[in-house]
N, CA, C and O atoms as CSV, one atom per row, in Angstrom:
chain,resi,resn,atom,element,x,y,z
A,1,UNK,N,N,0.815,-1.195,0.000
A,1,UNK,CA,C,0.000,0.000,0.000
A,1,UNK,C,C,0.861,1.263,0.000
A,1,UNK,O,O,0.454,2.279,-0.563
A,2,UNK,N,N,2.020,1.220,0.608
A,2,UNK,CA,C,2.930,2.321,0.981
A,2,UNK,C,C,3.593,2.989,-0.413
A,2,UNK,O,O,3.812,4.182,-0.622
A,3,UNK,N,N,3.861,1.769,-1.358
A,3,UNK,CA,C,4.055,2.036,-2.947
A,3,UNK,C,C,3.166,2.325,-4.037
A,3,UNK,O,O,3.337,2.669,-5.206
A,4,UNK,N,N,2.006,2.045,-3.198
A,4,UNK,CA,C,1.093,2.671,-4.162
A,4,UNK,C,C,0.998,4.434,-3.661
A,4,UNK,O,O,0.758,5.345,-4.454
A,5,UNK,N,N,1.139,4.533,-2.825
A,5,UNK,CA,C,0.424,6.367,-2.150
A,5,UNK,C,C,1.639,7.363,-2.422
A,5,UNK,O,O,1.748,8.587,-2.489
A,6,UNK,N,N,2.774,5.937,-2.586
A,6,UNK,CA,C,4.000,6.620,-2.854
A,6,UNK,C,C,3.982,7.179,-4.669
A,6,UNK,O,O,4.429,8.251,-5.076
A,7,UNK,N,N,3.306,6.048,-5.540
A,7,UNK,CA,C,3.246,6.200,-6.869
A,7,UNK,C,C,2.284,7.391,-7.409
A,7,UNK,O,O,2.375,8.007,-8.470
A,8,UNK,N,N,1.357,7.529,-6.389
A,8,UNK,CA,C,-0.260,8.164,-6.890
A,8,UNK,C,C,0.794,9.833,-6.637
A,8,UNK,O,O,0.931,10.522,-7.648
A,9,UNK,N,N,1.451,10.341,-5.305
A,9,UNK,CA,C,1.995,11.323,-5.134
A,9,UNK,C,C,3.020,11.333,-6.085
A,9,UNK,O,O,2.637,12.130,-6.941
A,10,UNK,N,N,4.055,10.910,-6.391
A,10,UNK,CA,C,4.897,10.943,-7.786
A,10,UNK,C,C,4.354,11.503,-8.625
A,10,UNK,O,O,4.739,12.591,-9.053
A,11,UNK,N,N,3.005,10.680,-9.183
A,11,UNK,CA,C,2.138,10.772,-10.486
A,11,UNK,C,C,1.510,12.623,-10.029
A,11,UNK,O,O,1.533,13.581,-10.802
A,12,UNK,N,N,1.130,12.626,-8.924
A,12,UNK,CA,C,0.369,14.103,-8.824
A,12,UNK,C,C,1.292,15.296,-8.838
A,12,UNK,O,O,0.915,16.389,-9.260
A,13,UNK,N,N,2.589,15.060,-8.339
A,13,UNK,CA,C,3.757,15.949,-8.411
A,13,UNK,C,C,4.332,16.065,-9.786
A,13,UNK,O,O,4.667,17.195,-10.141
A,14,UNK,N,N,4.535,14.836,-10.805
A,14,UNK,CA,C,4.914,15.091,-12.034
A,14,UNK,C,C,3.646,16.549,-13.010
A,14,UNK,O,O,3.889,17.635,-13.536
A,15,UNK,N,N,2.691,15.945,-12.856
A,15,UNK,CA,C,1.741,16.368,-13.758
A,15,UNK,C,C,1.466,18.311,-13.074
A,15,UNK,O,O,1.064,19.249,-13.763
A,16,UNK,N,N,1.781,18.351,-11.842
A,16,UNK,CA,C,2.010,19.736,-11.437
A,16,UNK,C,C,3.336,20.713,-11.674
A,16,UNK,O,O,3.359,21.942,-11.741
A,17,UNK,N,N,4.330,19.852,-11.769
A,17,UNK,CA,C,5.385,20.421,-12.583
A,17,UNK,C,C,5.441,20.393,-13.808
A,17,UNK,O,O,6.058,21.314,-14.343
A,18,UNK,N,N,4.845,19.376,-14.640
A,18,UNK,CA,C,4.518,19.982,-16.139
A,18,UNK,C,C,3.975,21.050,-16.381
A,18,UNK,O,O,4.465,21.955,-17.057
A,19,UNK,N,N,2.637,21.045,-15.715
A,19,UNK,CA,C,1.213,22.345,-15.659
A,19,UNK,C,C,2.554,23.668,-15.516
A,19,UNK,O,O,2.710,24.289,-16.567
A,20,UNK,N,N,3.319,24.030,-14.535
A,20,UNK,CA,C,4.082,25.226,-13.903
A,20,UNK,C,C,4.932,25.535,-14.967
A,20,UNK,O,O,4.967,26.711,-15.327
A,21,UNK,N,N,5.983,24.280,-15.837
A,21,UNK,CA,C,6.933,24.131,-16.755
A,21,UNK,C,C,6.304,24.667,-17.996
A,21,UNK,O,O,6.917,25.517,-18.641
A,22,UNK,N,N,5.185,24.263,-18.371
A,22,UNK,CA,C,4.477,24.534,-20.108
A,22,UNK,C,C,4.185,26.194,-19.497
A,22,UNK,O,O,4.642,27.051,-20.253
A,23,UNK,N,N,3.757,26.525,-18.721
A,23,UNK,CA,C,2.909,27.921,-18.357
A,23,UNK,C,C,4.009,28.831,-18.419
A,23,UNK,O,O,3.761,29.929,-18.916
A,24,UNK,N,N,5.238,28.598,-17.997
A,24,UNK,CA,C,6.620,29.298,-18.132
A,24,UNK,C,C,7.724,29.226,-18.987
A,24,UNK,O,O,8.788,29.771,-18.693
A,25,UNK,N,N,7.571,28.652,-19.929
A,25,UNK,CA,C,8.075,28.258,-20.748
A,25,UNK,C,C,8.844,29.178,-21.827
A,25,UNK,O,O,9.848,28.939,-22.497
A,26,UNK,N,N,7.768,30.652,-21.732
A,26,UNK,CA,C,8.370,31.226,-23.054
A,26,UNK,C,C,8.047,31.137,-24.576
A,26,UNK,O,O,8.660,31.886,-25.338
A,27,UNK,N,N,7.321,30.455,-24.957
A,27,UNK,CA,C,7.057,29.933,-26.125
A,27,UNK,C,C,5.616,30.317,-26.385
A,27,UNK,O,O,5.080,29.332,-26.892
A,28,UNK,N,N,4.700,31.368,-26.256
A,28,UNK,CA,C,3.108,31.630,-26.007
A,28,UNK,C,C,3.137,32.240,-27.789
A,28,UNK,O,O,3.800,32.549,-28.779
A,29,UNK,N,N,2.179,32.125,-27.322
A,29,UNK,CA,C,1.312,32.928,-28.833
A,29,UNK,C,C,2.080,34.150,-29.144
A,29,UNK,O,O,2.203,35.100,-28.372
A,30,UNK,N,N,2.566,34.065,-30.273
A,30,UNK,CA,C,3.116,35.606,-30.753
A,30,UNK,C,C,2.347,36.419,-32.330
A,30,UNK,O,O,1.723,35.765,-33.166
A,31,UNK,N,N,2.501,37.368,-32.387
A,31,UNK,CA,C,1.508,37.841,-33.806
A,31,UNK,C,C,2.693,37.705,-34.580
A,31,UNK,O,O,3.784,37.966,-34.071
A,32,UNK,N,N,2.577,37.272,-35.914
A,32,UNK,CA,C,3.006,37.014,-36.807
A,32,UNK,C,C,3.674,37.782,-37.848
A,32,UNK,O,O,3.005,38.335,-38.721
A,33,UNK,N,N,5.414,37.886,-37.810
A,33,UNK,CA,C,5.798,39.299,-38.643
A,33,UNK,C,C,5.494,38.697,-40.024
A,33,UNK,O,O,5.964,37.561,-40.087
A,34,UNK,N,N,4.789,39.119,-41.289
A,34,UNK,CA,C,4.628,38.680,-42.612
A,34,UNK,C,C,5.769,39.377,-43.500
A,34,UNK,O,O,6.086,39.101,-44.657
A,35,UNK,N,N,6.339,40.425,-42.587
A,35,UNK,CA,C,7.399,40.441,-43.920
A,35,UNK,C,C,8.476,39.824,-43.575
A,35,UNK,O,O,9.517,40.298,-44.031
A,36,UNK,N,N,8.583,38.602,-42.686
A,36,UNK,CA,C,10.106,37.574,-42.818
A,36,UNK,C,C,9.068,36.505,-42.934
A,36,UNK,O,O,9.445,35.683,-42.098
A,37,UNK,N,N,7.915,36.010,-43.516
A,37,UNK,CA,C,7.319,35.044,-43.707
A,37,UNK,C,C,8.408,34.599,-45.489
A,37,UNK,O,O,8.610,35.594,-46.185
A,38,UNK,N,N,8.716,33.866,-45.788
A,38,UNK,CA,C,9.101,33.429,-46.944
A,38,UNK,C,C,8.173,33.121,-48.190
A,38,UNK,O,O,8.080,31.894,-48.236
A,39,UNK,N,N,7.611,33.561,-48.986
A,39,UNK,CA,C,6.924,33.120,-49.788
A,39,UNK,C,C,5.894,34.531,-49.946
A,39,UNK,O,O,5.771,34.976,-51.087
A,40,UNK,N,N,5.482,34.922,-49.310
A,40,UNK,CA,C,4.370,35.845,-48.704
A,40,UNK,C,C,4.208,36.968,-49.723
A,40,UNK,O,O,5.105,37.755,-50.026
A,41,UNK,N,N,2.876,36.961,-50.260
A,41,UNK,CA,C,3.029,37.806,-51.221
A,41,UNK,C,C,1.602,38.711,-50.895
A,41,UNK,O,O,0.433,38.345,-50.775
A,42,UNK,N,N,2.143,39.846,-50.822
A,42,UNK,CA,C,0.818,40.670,-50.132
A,42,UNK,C,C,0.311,41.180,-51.312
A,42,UNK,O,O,0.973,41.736,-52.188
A,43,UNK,N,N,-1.184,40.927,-51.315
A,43,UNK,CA,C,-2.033,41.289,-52.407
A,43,UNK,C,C,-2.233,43.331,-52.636
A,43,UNK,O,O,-2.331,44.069,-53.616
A,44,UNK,N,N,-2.213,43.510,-51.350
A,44,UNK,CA,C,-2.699,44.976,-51.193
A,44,UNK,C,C,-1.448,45.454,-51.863
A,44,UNK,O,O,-1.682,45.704,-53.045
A,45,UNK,N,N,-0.147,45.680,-51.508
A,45,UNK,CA,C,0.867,45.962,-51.409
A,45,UNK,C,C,0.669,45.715,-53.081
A,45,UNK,O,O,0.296,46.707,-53.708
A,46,UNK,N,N,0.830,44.814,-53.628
A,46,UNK,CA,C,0.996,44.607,-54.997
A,46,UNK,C,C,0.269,45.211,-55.995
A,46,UNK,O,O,0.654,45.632,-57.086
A,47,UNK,N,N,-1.225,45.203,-55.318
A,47,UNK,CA,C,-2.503,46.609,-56.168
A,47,UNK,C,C,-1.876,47.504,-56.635
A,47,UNK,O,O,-1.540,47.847,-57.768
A,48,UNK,N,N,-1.696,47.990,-55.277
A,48,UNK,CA,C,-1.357,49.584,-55.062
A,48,UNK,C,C,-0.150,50.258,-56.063
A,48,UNK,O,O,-0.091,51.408,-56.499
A,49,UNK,N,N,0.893,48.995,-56.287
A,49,UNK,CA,C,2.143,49.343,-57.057
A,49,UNK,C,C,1.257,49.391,-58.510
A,49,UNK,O,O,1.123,50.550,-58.903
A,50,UNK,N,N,0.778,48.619,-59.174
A,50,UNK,CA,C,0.437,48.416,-60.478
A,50,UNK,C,C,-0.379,49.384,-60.456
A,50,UNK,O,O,-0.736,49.814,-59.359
A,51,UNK,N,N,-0.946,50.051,-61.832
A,51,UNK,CA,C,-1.639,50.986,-62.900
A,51,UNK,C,C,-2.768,49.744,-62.561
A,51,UNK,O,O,-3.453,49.911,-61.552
A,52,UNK,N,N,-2.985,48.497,-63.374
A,52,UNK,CA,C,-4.369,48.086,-63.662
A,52,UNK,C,C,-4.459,46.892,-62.522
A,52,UNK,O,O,-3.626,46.347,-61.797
A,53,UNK,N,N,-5.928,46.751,-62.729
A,53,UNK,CA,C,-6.269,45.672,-61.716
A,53,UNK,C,C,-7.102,44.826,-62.517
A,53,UNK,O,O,-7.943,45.179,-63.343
A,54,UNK,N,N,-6.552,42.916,-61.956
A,54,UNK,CA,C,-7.021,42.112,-62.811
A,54,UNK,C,C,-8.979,41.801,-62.534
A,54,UNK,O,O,-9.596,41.042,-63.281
């Protein structure tokens, strides 16, 4: 029994230091710079240069 209460607290201490670890991490949602996106071709930007529109 003593290895089990011992396993269940392990198990409840791991999963509370993950929760603390992911939350601090550094890595959250950031807005997105599009002009170092590679490929990225902005429609507006491209209007505006040209005389006609397709």
């Amino acid at each position: 029994m003593f290895i089990v209460i011992l396993l269940i607290a392990l198990s409840v201490w791991g999963v509370a230091w993950v929760i603390v670890d992911v939350r601090r991490d550094g890595y959250g949602q950031r807005a997105t710079d599009w002009s170092r996106v590679a490929g990225h071709d902005d429609a507006l930007q491209r209007a505006e240069s040209t005389t006609s529109y397709r």
